[in-house]
Structures are given as structure tokens and as C-alpha cells.
MOPAC internal coordinates of N, CA, C and O (Angstrom, degrees):
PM7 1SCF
backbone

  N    0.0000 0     0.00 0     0.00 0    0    0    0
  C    1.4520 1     0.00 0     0.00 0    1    0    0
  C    1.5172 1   107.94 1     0.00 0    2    1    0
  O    1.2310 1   123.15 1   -44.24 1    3    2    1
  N    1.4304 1   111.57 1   135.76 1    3    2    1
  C    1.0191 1   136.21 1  -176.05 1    5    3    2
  C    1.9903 1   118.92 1   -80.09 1    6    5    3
  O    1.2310 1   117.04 1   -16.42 1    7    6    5
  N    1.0733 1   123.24 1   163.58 1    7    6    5
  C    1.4981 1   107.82 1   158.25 1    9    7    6
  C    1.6145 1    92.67 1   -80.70 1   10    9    7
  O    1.2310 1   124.54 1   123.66 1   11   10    9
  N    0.9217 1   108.89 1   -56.34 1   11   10    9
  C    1.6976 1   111.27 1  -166.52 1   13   11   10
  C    1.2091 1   101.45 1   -35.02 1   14   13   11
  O    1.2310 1   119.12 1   121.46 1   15   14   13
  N    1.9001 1   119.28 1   -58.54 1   15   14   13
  C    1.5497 1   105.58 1  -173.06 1   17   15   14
  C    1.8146 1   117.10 1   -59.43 1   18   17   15
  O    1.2310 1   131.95 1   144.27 1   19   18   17
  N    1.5591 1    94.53 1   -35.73 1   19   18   17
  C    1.6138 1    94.43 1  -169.81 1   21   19   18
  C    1.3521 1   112.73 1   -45.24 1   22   21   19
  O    1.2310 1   125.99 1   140.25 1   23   22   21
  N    1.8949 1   106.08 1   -39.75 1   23   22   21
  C    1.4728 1   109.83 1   177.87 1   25   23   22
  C    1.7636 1   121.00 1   -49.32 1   26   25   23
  O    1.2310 1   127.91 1   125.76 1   27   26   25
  N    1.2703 1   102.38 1   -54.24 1   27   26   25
  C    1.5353 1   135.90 1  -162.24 1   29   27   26
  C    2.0765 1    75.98 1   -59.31 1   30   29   27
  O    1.2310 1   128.33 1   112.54 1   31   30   29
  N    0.9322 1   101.57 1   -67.46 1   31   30   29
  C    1.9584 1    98.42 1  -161.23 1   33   31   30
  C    1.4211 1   108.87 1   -73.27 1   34   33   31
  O    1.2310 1   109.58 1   172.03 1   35   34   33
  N    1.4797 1   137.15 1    -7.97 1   35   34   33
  C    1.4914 1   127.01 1   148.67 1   37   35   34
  C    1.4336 1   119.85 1   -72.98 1   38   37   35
  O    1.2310 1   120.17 1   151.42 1   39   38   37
  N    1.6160 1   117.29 1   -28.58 1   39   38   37
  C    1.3633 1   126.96 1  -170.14 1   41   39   38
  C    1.8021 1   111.56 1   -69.13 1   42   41   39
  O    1.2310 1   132.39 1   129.52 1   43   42   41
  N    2.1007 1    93.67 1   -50.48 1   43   42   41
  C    1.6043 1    99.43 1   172.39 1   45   43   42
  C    1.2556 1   115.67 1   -64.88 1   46   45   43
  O    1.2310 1   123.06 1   138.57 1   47   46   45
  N    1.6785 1   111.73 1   -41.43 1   47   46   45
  C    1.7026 1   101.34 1   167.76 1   49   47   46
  C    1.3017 1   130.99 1   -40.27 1   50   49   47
  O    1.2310 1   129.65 1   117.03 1   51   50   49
  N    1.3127 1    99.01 1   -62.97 1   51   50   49
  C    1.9890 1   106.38 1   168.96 1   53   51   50
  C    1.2196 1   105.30 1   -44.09 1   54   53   51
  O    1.2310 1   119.78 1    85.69 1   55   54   53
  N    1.1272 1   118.03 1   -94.31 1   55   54   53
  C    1.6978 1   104.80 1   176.52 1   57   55   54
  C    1.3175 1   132.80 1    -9.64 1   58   57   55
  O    1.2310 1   126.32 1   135.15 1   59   58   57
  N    1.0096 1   105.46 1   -44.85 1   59   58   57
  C    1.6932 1   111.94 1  -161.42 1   61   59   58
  C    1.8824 1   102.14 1   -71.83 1   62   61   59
  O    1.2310 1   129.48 1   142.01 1   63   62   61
  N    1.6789 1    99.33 1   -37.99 1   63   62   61
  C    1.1652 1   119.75 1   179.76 1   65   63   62
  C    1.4917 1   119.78 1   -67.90 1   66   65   63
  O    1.2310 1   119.06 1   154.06 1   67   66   65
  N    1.0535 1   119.40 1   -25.94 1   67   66   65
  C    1.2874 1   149.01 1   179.79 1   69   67   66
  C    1.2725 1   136.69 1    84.35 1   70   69   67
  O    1.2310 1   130.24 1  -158.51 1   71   70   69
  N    1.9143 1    97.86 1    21.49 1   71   70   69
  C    1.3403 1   113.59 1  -169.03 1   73   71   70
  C    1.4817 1   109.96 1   -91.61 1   74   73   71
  O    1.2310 1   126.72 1   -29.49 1   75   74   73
  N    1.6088 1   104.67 1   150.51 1   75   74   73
  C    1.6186 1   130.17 1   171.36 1   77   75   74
  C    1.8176 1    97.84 1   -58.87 1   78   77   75
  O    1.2310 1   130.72 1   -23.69 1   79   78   77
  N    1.5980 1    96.91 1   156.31 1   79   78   77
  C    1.3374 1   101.19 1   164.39 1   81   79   78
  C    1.8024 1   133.91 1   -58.70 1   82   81   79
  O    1.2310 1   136.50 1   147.18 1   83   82   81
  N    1.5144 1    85.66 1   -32.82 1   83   82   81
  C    1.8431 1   111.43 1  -174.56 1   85   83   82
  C    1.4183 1    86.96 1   -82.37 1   86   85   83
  O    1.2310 1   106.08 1   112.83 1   87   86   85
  N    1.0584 1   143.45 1   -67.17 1   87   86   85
  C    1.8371 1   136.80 1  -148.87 1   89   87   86
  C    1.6601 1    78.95 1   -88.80 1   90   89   87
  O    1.2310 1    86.51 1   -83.09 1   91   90   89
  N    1.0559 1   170.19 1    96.91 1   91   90   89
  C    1.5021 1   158.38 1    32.27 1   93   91   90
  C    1.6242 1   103.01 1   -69.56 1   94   93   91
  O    1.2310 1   109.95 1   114.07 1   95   94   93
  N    1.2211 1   136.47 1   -65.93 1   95   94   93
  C    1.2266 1   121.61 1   155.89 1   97   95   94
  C    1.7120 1   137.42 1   -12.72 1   98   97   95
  O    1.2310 1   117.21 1   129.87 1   99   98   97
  N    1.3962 1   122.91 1   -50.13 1   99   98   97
  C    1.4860 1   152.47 1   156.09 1  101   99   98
  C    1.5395 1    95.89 1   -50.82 1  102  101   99
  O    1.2310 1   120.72 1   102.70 1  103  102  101
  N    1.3191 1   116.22 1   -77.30 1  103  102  101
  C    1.5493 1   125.10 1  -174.49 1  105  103  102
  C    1.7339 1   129.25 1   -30.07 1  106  105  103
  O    1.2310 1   138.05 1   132.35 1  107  106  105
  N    1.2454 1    82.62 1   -47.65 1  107  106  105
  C    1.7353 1   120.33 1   167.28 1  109  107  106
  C    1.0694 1   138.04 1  -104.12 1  110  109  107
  O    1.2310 1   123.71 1  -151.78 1  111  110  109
  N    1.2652 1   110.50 1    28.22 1  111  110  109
  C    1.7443 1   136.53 1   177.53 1  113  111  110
  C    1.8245 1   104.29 1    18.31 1  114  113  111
  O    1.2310 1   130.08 1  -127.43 1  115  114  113
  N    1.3021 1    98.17 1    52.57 1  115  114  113
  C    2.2463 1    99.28 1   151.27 1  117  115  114
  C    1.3357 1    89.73 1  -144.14 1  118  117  115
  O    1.2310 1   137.84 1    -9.96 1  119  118  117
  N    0.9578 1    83.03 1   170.04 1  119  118  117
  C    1.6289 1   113.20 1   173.42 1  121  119  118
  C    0.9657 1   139.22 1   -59.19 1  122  121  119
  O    1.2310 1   103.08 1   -29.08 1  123  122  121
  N    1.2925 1   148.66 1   150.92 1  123  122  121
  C    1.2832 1   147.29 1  -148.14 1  125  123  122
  C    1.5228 1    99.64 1   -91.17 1  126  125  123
  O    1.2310 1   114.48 1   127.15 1  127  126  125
  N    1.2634 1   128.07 1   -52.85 1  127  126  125
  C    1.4472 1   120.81 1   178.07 1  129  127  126
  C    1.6146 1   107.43 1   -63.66 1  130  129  127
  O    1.2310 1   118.12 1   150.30 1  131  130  129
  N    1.4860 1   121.19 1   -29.70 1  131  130  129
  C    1.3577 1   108.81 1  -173.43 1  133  131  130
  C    1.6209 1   104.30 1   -71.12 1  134  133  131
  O    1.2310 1   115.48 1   159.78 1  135  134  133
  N    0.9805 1   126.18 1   -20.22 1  135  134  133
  C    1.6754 1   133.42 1  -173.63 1  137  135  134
  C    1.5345 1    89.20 1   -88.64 1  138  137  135
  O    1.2310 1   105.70 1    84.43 1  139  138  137
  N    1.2232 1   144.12 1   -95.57 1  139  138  137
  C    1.6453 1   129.50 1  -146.56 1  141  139  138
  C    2.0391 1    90.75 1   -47.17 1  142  141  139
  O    1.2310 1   122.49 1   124.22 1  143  142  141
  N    0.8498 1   112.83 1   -55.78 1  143  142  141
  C    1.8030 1   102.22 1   176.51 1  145  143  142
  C    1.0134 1    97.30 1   -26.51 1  146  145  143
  O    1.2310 1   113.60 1   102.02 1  147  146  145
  N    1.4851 1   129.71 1   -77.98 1  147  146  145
  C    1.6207 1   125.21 1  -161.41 1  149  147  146
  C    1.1900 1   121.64 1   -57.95 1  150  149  147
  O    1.2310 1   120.45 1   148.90 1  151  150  149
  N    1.1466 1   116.75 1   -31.10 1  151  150  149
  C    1.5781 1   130.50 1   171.94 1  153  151  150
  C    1.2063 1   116.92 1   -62.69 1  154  153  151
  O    1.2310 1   115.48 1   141.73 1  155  154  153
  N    1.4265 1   126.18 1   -38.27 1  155  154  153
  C    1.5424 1   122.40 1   149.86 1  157  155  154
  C    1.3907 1   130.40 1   -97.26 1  158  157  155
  O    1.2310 1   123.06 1  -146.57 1  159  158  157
  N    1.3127 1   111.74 1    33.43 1  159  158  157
  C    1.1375 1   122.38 1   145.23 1  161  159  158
  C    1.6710 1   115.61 1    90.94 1  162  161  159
  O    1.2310 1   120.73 1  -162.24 1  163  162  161
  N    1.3435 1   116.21 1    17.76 1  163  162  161
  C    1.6364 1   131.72 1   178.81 1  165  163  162
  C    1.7190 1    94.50 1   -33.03 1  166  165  163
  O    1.2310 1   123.78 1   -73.07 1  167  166  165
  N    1.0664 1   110.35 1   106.93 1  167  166  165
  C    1.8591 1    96.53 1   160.88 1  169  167  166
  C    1.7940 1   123.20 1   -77.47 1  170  169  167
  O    1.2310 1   134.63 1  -157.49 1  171  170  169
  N    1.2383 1    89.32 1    22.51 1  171  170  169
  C    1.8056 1    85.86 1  -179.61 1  173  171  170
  C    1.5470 1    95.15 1  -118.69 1  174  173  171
  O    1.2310 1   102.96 1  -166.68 1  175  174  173
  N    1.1205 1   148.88 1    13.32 1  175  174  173
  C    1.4190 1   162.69 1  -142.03 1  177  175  174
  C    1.6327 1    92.98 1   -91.70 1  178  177  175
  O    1.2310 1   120.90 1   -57.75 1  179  178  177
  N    1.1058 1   115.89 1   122.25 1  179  178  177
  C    1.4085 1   128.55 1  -178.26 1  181  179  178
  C    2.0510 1   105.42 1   -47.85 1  182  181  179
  O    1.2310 1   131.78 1   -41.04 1  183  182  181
  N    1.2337 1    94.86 1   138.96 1  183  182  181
  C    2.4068 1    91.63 1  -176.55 1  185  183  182
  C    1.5151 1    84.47 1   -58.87 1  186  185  183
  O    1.2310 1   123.21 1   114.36 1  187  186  185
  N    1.6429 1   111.45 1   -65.64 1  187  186  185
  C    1.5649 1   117.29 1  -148.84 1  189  187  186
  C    1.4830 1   118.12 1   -47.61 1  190  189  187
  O    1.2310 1   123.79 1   141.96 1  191  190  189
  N    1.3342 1   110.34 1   -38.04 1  191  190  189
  C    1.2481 1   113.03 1  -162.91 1  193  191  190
  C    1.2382 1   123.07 1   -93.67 1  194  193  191
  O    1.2310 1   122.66 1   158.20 1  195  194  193
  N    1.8868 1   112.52 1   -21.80 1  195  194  193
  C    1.9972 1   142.97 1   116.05 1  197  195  194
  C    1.9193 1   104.13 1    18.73 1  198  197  195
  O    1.2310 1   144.66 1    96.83 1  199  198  197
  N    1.9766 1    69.67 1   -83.17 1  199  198  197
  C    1.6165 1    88.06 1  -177.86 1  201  199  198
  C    1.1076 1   127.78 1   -72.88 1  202  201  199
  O    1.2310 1   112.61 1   171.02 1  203  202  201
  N    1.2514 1   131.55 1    -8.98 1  203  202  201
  C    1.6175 1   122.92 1   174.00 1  205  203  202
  C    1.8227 1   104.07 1   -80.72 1  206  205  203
  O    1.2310 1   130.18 1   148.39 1  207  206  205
  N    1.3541 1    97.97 1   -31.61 1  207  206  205
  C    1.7349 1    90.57 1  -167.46 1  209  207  206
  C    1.2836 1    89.53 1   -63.46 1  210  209  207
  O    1.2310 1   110.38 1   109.24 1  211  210  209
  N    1.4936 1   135.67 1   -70.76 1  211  210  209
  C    1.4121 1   146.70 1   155.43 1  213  211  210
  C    1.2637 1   108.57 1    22.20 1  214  213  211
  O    1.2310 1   117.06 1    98.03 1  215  214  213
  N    1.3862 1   123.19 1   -81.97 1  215  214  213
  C    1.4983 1   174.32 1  -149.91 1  217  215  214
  C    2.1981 1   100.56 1   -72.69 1  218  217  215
  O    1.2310 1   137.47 1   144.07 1  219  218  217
  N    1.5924 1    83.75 1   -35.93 1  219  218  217
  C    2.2671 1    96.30 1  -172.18 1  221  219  218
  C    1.3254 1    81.68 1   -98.61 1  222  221  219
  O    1.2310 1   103.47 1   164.43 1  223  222  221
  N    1.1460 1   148.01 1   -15.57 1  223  222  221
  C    1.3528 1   120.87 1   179.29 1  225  223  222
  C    1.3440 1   109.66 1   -86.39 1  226  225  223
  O    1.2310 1   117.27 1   141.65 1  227  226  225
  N    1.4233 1   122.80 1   -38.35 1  227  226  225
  C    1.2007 1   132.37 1   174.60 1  229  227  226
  C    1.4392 1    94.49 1   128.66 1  230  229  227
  O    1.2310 1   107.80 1   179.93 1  231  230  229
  N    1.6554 1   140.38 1    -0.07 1  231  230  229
  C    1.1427 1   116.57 1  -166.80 1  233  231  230
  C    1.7108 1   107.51 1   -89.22 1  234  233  231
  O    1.2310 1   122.14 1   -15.94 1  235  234  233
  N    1.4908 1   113.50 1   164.06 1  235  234  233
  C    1.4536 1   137.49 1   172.84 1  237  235  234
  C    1.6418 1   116.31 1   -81.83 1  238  237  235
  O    1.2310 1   125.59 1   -48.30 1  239  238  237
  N    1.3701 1   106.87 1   131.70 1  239  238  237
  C    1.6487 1   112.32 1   172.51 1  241  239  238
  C    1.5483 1    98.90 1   -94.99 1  242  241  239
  O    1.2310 1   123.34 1   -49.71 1  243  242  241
  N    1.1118 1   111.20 1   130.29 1  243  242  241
  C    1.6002 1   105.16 1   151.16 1  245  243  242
  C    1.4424 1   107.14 1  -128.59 1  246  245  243
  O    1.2310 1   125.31 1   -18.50 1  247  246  245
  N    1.1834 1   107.41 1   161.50 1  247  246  245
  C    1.1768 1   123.72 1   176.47 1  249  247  246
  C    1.7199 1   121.82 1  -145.18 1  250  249  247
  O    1.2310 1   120.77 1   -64.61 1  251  250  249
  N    1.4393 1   116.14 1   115.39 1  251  250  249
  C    1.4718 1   150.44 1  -164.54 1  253  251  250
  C    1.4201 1    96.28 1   -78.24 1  254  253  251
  O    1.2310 1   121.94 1   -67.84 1  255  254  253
  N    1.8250 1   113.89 1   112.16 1  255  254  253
  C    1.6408 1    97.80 1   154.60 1  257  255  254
  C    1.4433 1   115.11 1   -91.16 1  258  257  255
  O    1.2310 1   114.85 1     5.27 1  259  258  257
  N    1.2536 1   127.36 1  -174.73 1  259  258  257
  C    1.3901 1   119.98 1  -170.29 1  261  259  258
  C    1.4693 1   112.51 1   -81.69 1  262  261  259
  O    1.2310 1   118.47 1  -165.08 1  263  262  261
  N    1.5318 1   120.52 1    14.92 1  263  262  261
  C    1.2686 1   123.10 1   179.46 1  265  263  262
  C    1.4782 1    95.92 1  -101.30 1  266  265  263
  O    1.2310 1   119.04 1   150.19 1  267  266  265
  N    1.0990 1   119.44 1   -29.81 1  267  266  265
  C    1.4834 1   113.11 1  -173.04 1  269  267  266
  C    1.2857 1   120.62 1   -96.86 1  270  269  267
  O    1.2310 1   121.28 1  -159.40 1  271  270  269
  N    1.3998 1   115.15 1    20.60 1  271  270  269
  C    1.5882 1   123.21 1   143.52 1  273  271  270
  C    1.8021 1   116.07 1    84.69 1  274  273  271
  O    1.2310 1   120.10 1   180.00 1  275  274  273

């Protein structure tokens, strides 16, 4: 996973959901400029704040170590 994709799959999420940039922004307590950043994919984009937008959509992080295939 990419930043670019991470962007690309919060952006279609929102969408899909039918939410504005600002009311997912609001939802997920950052900022409105820090969210369109993430949405195109800034690779310097804070983890924590990643995961809360993540987190207002309702989606799951997982993360695979190399034992688990």
C-alpha cells in the first residue's frame, strides 16, 4: 500500500458514503486541508491522524507480519 492508494481508498470511501470533504474532516477531528492532503496522497501525512479519518469511516487497519503470509 501506497500513500497514493491510501489517499485514492479514503477519497472513494467518502464518496461512496456521500460525505463532503469538511463533514469527514469535522467527523475526524483534523482539518480540512490536512484531509484533501491525504486524499492525494501526501506521504508525510501524520499515522495518527491517517487513522482517525480511517477510523470515521468505519474502516479497519490490519497489518500482516511476514509470518502470516
Amino acid at each position: 500500500m501506497t500513500p497514493e492508494g491510501i489517499g485514492a481508498l479514503i477519497k472513494a470511501t467518502r464518496k461512496q458514503q456521500g460525505l463532503l470533504q469538511a463533514e469527514l474532516a469535522a467527523a475526524s477531528g483534523v482539518g480540512l486541508r490536512f484531509l484533501i492532503e491525504l486524499e492525494a496522497g501526501k506521504p508525510t501525512a501524520q499515522l495518527g491522524k491517517a487513522l482517525e479519518v480511517l477510523a470515521a469511516l468505519g474502516c479497519q487497519v490490519r497489518i500482516c507480519t511476514p509470518e502470516d503470509g
